[in-house]
KEKOL-66361 format. One record per residue (C-alpha): residue in one letter; chain; x, y, z. Coordinates in steps of 0.02 Angstrom, whole numbers, plus 32768, in hexadecimal, padded with zeros to 4 digits. Example, Ala and Ser with C-alpha at 12.3 -4.5 7.8 and 13.67 -1.06 7.14 Angstrom:
! KEKOL-66361
+--------+--------+------+------+------+
: residu : chaine :   px :   py :   pz :
+--------+--------+------+------+------+
:      A :      A : 8267 : 7F1F : 8186 :
:      S :      A : 82AC : 7FCB : 8165 :
+--------+--------+------+------+------+
END
This chain:
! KEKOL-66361
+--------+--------+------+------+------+
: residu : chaine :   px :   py :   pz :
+--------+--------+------+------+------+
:      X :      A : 3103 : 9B45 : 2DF7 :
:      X :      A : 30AC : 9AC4 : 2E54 :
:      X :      A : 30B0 : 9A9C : 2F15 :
:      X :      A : 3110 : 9A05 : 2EF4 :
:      X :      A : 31A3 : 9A59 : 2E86 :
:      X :      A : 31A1 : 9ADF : 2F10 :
:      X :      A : 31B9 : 9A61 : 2FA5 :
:      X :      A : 3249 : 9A16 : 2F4B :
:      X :      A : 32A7 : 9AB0 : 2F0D :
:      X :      A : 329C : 9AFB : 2FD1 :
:      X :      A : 32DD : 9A45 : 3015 :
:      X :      A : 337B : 9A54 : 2F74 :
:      X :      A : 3395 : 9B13 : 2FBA :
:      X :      A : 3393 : 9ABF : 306D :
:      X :      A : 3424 : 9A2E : 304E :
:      X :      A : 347E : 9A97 : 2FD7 :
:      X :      A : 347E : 9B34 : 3058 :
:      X :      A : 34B9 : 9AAE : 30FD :
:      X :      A : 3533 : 9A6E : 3079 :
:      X :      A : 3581 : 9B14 : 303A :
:      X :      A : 356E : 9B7E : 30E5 :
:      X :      A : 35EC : 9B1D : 314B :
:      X :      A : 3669 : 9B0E : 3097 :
:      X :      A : 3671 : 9BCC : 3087 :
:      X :      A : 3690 : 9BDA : 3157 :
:      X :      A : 3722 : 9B51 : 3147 :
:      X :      A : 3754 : 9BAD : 30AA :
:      X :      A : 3760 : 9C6E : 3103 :
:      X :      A : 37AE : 9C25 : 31A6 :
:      X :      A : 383A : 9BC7 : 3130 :
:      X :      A : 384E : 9C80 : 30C1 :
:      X :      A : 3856 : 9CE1 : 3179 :
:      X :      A : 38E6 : 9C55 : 31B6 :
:      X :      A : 394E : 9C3D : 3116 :
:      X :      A : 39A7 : 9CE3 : 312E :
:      X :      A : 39C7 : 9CA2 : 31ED :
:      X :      A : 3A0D : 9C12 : 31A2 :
:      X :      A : 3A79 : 9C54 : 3127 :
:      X :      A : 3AD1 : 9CD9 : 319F :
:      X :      A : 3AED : 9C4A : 3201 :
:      X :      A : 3B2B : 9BD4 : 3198 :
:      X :      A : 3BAD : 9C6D : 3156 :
:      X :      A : 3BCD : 9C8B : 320E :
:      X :      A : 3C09 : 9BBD : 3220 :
:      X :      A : 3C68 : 9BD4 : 3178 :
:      X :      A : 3CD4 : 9C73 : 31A4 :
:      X :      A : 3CF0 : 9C20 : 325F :
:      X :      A : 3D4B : 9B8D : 321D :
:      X :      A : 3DA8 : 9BFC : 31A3 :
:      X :      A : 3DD6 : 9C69 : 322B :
:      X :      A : 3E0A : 9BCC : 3286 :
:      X :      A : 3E66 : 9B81 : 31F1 :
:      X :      A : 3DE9 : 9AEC : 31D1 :
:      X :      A : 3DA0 : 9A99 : 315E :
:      X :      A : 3CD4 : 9AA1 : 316E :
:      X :      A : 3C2E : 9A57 : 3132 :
:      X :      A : 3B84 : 9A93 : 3172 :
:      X :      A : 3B76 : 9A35 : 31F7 :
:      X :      A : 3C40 : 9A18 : 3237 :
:      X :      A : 3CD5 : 9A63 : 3224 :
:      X :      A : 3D94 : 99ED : 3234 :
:      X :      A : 3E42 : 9A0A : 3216 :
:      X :      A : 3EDE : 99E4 : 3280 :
:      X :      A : 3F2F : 9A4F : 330B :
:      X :      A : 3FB3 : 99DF : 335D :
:      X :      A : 3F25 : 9950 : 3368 :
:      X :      A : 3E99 : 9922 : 32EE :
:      X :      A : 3E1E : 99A2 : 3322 :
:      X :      A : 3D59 : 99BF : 32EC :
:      X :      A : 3CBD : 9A39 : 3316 :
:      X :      A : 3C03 : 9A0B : 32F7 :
:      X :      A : 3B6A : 9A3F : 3328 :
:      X :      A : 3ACA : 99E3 : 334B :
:      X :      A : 3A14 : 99F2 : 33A1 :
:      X :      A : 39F1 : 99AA : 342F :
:      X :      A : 393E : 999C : 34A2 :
:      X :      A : 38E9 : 99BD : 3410 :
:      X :      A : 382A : 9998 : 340C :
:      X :      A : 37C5 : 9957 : 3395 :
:      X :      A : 376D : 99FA : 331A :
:      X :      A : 37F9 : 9A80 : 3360 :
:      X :      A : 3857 : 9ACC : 32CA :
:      X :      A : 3905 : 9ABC : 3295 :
:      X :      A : 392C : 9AF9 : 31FA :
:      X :      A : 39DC : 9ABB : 31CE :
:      X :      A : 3A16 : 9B11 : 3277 :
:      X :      A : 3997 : 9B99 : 329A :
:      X :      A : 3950 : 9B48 : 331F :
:      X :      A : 38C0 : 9B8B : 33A8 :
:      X :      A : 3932 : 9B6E : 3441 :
:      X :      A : 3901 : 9B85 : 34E3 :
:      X :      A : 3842 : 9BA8 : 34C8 :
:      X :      A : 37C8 : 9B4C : 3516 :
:      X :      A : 3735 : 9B01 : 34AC :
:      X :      A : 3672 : 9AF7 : 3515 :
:      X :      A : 36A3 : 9A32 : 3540 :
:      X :      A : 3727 : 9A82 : 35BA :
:      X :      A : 37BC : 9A21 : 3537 :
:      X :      A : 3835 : 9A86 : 34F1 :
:      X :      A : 387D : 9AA5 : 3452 :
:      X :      A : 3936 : 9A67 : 341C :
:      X :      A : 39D4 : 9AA7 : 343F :
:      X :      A : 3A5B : 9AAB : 33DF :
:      X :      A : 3B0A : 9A6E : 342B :
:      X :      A : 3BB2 : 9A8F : 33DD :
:      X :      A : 3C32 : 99F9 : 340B :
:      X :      A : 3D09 : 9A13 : 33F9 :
:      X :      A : 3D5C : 998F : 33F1 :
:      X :      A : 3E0C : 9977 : 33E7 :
:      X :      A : 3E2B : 98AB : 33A2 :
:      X :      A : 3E91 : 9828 : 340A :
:      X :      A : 3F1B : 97EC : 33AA :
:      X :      A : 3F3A : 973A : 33C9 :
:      X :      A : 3E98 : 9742 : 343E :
:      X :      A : 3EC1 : 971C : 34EA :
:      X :      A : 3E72 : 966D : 34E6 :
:      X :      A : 3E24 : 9675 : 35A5 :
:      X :      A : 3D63 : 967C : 359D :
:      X :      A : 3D6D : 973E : 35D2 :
:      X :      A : 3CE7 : 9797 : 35ED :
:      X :      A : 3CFC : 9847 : 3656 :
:      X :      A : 3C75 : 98C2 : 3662 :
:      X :      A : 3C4B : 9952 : 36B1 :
:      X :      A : 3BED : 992C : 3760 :
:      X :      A : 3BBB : 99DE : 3773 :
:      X :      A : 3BA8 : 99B5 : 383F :
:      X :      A : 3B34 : 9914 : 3815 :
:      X :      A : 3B61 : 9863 : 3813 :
:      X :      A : 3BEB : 9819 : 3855 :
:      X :      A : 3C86 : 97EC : 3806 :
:      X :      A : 3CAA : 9724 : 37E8 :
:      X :      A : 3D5C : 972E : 37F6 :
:      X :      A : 3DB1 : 97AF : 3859 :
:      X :      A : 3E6B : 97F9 : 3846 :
:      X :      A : 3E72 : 984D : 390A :
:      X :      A : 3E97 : 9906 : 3896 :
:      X :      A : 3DEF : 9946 : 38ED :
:      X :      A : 3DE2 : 99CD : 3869 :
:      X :      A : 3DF1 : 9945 : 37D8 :
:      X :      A : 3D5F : 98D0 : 383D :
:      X :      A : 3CF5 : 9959 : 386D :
:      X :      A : 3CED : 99A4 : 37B1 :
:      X :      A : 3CDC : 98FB : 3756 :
:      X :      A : 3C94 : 984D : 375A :
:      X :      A : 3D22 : 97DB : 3718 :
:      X :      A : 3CF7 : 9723 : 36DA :
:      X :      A : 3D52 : 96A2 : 367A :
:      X :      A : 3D61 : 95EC : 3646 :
:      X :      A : 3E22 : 95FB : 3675 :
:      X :      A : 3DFC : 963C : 371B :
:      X :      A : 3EAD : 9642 : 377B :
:      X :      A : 3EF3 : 967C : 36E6 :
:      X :      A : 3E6F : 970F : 36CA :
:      X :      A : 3E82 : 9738 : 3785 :
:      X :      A : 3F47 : 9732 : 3788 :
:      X :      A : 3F2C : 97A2 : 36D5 :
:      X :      A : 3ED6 : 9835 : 3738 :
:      X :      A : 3F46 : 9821 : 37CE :
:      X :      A : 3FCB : 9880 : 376E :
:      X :      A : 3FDF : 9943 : 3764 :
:      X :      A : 3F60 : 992E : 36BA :
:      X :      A : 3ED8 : 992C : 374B :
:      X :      A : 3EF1 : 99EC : 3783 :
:      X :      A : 3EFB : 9A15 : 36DE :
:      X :      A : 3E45 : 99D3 : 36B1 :
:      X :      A : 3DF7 : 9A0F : 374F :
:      X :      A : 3E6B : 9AC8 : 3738 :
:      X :      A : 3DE1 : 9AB9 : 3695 :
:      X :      A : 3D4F : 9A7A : 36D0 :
:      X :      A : 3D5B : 9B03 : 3751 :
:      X :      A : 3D6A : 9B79 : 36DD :
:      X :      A : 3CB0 : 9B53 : 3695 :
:      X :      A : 3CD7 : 9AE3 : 35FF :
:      X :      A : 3C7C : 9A48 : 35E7 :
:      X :      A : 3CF2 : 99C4 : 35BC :
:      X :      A : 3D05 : 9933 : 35B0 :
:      X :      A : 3D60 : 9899 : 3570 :
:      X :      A : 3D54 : 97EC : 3525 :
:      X :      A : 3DE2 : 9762 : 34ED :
:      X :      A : 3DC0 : 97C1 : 3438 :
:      X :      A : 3DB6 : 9874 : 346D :
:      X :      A : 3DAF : 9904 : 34CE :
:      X :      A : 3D2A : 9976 : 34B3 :
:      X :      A : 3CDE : 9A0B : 34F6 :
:      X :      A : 3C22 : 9A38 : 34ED :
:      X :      A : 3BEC : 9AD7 : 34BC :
:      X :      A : 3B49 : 9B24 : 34C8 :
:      X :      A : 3A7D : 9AF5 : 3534 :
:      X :      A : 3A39 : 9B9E : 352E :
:      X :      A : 3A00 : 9C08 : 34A4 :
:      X :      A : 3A98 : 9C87 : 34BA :
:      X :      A : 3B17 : 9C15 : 34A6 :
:      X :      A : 3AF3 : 9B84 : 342A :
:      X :      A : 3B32 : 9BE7 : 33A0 :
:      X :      A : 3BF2 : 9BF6 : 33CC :
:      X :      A : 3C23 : 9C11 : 3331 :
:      X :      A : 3BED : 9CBF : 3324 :
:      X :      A : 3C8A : 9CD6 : 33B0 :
:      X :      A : 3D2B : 9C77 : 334E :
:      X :      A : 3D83 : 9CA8 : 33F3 :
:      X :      A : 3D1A : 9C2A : 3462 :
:      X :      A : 3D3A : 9B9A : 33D6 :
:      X :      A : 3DE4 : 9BC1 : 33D1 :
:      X :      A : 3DF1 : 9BC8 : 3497 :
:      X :      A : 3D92 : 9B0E : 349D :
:      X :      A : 3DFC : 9AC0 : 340B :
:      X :      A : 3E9C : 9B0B : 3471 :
:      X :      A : 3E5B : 9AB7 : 3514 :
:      X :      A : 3E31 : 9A09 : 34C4 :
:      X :      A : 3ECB : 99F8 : 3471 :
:      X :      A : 3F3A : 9A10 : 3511 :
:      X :      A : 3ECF : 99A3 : 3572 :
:      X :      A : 3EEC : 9922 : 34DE :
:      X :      A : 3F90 : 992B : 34D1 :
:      X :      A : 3FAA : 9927 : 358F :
:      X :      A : 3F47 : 986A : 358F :
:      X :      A : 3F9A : 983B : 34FC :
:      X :      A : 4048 : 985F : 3562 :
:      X :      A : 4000 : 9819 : 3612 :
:      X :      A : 3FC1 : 9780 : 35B7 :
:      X :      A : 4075 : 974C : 3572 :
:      X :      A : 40BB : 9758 : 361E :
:      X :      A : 402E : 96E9 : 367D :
+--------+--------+------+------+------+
END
């Protein structure tokens, strides 16, 4: 074998070995996750039976008084951090100081007819200050309330409905509310962005959103 057929065979073993190396390290990191992945999809699938819902991978939906549905997504998420259909490297921090995703699990319970007033309520979590205010300091100081209907948003929360969003905002949930929906957020650290592996937390936010629904949908009838 000459020099020249031995040069090229060593540069083929080169390209083929950058080629293969990093196929058969995606390939043992996707066999290590797919069990992860598969525990948790069964984990989503026996929560929404559990919770008497109807379920995909990604969302589960049903009724319970209102229109109600759960999904999940990732959020943050940088650019070359895995997440493999849910298994996701949450909370660890990469050498650019980013970090990976995290995954989020929304419950939403659906406005029906929507309320029709540009809402938008959030949690403030003690920052930012509220655009229209109700004088129910508990309700202002928990939540930044705006709308396109602004007296009518304002004279909205200056009912009783008020206490009962800050009596659960106090209470730790993050909710929150458009014209469409209310919703509750579940999840931002790596213990708790898989609720469904608790049916009783799911159960406890689809119970919340509902009653705060139905309470707008019965304020907004008599404003």
């Amino acid at each position: 074998m000459d020099s020249e057929t031995s040069s090229f065979l060593i540069l083929v073993a080169i390209i083929a070995a950058a080629i293969l190396v990093p196929l058969l390290m995606i390939g043992a990191v996707v066999l290590i996750f797919l069990p992860v992945v598969r525990r948790r999809r069964q984990a989503w699938r026996a929560a929404a039976t559990t919770l008497g819902l109807q379920s995909d991978p990604m969302s589960m939906w049903g009724v319970r008084d209102l229109p109600v549905r759960i999904f999940w997504q990732v959020e943050g998420q940088r650019a070359g951090q895995l997440d493999v259909g849910g298994a996701v490297l949450a909370g660890r921090h990469d050498m650019r100081g980013g970090r990976a995703g995290l995954r989020y699990v929304y419950c939403r319970a659906l406005l029906e007819p929507p309320l029709g007033l540009g809402l938008s309520l959030i949690r403030n979590n003690g920052h930012g200050a509220a655009t229209i205010l109700t004088a129910r300091a508990a309700f202002d100081n928990a939540f930044t309330l705006s709308a396109r209907e602004a007296m009518q948003a304002q004279k909205l929360f200056m009912s009783p409905i008020a206490e009962t969003f800050a009596q659960v905002a106090q209470s730790g949930w993050q909710l929150s509310a458009t014209d469409d929906y209310v919703q509750i957020r579940l999840g931002g650290d790596y213990f708790s962005q898989f609720p469904e592996k608790q049916p009783e937390l799911l159960s406890s936010a689809l119970e919340i959103v509902v009653m705060c629904g139905r309470h707008l949908l019965a304020a907004r009838q008599s404003i």
